[in-house]
N, C-alpha and C positions, 0 to 999 in steps of 0.2 A: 188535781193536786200534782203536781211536780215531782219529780224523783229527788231530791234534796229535800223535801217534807214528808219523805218516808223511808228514808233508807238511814241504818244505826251507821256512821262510821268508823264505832269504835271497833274491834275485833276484827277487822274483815279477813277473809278469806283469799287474799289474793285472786287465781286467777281461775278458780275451778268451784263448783259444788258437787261436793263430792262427799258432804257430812251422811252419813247412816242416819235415815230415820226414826225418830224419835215417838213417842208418842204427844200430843201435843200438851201436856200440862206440863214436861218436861221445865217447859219455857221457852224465850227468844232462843232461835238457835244462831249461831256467829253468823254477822249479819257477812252480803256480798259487795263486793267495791263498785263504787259505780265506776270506777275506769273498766274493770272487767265486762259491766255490762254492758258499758259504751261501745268494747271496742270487739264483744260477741259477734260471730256471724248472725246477721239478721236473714240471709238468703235460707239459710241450712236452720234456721228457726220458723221459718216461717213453715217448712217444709215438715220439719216435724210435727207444728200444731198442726198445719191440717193434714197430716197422716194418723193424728192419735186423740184430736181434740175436738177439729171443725163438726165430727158427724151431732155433736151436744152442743158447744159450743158457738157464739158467734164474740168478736173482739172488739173488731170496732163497734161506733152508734150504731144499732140495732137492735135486733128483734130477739127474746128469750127462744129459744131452741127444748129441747130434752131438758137442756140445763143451764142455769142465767148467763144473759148475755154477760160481756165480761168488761164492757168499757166501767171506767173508775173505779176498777175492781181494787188498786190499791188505794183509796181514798175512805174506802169505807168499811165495815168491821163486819166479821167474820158472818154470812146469813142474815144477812139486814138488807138485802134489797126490794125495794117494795115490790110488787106484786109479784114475785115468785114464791114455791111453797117448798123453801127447805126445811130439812129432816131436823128431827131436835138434834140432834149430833151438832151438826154444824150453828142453828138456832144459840144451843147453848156453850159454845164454844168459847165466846167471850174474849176474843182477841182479832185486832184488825189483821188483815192482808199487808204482807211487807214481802219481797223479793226473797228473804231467806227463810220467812214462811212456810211462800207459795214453792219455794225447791225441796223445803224439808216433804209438804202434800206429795208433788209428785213425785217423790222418793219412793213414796210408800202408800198412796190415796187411801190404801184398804185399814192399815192401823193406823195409821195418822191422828183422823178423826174417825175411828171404830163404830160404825154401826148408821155410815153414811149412808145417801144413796147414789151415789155416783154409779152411771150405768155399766162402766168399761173401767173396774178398778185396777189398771194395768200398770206396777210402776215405769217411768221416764227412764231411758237409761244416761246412764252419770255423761256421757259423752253430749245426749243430746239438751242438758237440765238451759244449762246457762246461756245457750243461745235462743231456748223456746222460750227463756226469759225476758230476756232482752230482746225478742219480738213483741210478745204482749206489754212491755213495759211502753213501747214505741205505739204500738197501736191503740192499746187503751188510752192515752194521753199522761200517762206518768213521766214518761224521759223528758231529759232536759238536754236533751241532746238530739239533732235534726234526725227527719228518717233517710236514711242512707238515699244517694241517689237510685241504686239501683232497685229500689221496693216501686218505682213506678214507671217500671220497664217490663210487661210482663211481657214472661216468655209465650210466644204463638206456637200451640200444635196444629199441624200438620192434620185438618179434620177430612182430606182425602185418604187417611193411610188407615189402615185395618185398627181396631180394639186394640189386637196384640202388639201392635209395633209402639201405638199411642199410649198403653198404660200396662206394658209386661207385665210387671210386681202385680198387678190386679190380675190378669188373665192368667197368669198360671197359679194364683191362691184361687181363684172363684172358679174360675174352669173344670178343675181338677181334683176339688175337695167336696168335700159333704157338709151343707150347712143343716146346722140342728135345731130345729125350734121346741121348745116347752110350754106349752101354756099353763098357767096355774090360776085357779078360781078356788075362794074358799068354800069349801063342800062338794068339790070333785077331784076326781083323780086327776093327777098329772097327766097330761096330751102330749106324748112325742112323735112329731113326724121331721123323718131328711129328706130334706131337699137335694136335687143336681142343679145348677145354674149352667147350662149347655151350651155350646160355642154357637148353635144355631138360631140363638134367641129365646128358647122353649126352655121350660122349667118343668122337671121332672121328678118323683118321687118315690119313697120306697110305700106311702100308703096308698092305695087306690082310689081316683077319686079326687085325688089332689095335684096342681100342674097348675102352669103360668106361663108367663112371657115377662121377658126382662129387655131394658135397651137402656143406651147411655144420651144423656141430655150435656153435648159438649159444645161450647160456642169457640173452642178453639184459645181462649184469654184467658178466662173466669173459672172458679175449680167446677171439671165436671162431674157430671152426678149418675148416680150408678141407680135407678129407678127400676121396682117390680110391681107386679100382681102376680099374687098368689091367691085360687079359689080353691072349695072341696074342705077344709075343715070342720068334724065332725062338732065342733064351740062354734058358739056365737060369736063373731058375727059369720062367721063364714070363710071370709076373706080379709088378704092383708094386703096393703098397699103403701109401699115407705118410698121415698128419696132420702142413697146415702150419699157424703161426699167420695169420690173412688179415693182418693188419700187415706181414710180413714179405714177400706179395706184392701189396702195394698201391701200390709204386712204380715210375713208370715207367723203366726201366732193361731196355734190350737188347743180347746178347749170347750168343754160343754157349755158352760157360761163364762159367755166372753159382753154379753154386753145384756139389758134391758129393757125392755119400754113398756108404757101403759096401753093394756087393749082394750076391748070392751067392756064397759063399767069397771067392775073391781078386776079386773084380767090382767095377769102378769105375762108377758112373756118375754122368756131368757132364749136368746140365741146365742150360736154358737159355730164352732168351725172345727170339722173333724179331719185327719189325714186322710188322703185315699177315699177312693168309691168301693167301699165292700160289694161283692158279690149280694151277699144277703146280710141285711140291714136289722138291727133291733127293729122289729114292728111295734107302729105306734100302740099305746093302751087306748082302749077304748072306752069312750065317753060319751054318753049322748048328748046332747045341748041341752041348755037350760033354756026349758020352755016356758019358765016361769017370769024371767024379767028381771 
């Protein structure tokens, strides 16, 4: 569906989204112009989604990720895509997807719709709303307006040059900071172990017993991917093994719970990103595995 079959023209907003989020029974919040979103940077959009969005998301025709893929996400109404399994929050939210919506969500992703499961509930910030708009508008298939020439020119790195010269903003957040994992299973204690992600490839930890290796999967075009193993957890299963987009950890933002995902069986684990490498680290709680299944 087209962006003139979803966009209110009355009220618009001129040239910004910049409205305070609401919560979502509020109602329609003042819809956005589509000259505004016409005439958005789609470069400096695109660049946001996948620095805050790609590691859940995919946009174009694709595949569900963490979290539904996103094509004709304006076409259809709020938690109604077939085979994915959203949260009642969004299930019963009972309003389609529209461009000043989806600005008012990530305004606010956490109240919005309260009691979601969105993994990385981080608000957008107001500078970057209306261009990450007018990228996915373009890429899901809503605009009615071409995708810029420049969306298929990608830029080529340089895959002779060091990690740090190819993706700074990532190497000096991962390099230098302490990531936090939590595990949670119902009818055990909490599991905290920090991680180091080490300039030398080696993953290292404040629990004993626990260590890895991390390396970057870059073809130079295409976004690259920030991939680990981690072994030595005293939970099932043991070990972890993710591909993230490096976009997605290139931003500096710290926090115990910063993002999500399903682990083994019923297993929650919340990660996270802390400043600095303490000398001596909270030690993890101890848990034994569930040797029951």
């Amino acid at each position: 569906m087209k962006l003139k079959n979803v966009l209110m023209v009355a009220g618009v907003l001129g040239l910004g989204v910049s409205a305070e989020a609401a919560d979502y029974r509020a109602g329609e919040p003042p819809a956005i112009s589509r000259d505004a979103l016409a005439k958005a940077d789609y470069v400096k959009g695109r660049a946001a989604f996948q620095a805050r969005c790609s590691a859940c998301h995919t946009v174009g025709e694709g595949a569900d990720l963490a979290g539904p893929n996103l094509f004709g996400v304006f076409s259809r109404k709020v938690g109604a895509k077939e085979d994915f399994d959203f949260s009642p929050a969004l299930k019963n939210a009972g309003f389609n997807w529209t461009p000043a919506r989806l600005a008012a969500w990530l305004a606010d992703p956490e109240n919005y719709l309260p009691n979601n499961n969105m993994m990385i509930p981080e608000p957008v910030p107001e500078k970057d709303r209306l261009n990450m708009l007018s990228f996915m508008m373009v890429e899901s298939g809503a605009a009615d307006w071409p995708r810029p020439a420049v969306a298929n020119a990608n830029a080529v790195r340089d895959p002779t040059k060091p990690y740090a010269e190819r993706f700074p903003s990532f190497w000096n957040h991962m390099m230098f900071n302490t990531v936090r994992y939590a595990f949670e299973r119902p009818g055990q204690a909490e599991y905290i172990v920090d991680v180091y992600y080490n300039t030398d490839g080696s993953v290292t930890s404040n629990t004993k017993g626990v260590d890895g290796f991390w390396h970057i999967k870059d073809d130079g075009k295409g976004p690259a991917m920030f991939c680990y193993a981690l072994q030595g957890f005293a939970v099932e299963p043991g070990v972890m093994v993710e591909c993230i987009p490096i976009g997605a950890m290139s931003i500096p933002r710290f926090n115990e719970r910063l993002w999500k995902s399903k682990g083994y069986k019923d297993q929650v684990i919340n990660g996270g990103i802390l400043p600095g490498r303490p000398q001596a680290s909270e030690p993890a709680k101890p848990v034994s595995p569930d040797k029951t299944g």
